[in-house]
C-alpha positions as CSV (number, residue, x, y, z in Angstrom):
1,X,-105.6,-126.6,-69.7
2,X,-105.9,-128.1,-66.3
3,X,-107.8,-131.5,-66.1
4,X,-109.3,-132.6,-62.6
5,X,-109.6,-136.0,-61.1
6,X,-112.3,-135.7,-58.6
7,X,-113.1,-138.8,-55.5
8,X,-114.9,-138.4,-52.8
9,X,-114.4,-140.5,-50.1
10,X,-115.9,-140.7,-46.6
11,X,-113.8,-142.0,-42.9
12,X,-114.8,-145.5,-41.9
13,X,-113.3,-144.7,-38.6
14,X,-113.3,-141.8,-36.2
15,X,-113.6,-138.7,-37.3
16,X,-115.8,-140.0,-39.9
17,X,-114.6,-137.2,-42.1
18,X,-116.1,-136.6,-45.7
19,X,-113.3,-135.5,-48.1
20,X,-112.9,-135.1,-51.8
21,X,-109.4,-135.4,-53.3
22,X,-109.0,-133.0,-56.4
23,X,-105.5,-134.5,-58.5
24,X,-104.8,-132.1,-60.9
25,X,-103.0,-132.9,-64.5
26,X,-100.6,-130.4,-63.5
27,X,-99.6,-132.4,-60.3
28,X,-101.4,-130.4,-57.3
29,X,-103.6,-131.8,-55.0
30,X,-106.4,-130.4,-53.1
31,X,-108.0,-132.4,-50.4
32,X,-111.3,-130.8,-49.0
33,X,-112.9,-131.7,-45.8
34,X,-116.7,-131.4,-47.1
35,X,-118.5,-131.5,-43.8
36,X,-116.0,-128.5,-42.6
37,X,-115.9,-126.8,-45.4
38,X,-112.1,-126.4,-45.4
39,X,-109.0,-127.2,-47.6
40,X,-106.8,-129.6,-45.7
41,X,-103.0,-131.2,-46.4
42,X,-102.4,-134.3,-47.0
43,X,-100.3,-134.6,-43.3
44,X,-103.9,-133.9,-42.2
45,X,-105.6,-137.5,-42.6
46,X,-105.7,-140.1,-40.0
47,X,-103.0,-142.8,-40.3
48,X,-106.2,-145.3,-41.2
49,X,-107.8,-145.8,-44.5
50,X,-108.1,-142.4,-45.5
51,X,-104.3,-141.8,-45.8
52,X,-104.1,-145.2,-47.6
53,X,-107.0,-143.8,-50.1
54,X,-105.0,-141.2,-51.1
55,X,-101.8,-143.3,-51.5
56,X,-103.3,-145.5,-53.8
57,X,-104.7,-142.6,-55.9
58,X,-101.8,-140.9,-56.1
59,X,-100.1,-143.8,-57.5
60,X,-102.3,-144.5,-59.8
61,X,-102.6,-141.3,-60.9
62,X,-98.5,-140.5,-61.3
63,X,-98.5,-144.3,-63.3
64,X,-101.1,-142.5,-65.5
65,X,-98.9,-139.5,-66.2
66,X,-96.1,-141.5,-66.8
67,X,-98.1,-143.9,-69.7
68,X,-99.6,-140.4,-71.2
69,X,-96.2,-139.1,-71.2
70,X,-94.8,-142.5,-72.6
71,X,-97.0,-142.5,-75.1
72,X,-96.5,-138.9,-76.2
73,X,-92.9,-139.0,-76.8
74,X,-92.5,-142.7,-78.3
């Protein structure tokens, strides 16, 4: 069973683009450009603020993993 992380965030600089950031338990990502309607890659965002979003969420998220995993096999 797949689990989904969902976060939408929107651009606070030019393009102003709306995205949601899907992180899946199995470790794929899907990044979705809401106001083009279209799946983009993470080499995709702007070097600004939305690149740094999904740094930190991706961290956080792998540190997650790692504690579930922790705890399962302790």
């Amino acid at each position: 069973m797949k689990n989904c992380e969902n976060f939408r965030y929107i651009e606070k600089h030019r393009p102003y683009r709306d995205l949601t950031f899907k992180f899946y338990s199995d470790g794929k990502l899907t990044i979705i450009d809401n106001g083009a309607e279209e799946v983009i890659s993470p080499k995709d965002l702007s070097k600004g603020d939305s690149m740094d979003f999904y740094v930190r969420r991706r961290i956080d998220f792998i540190k997650n993993q790692l504690t579930v995993s922790k705890l399962k096999y302790a």
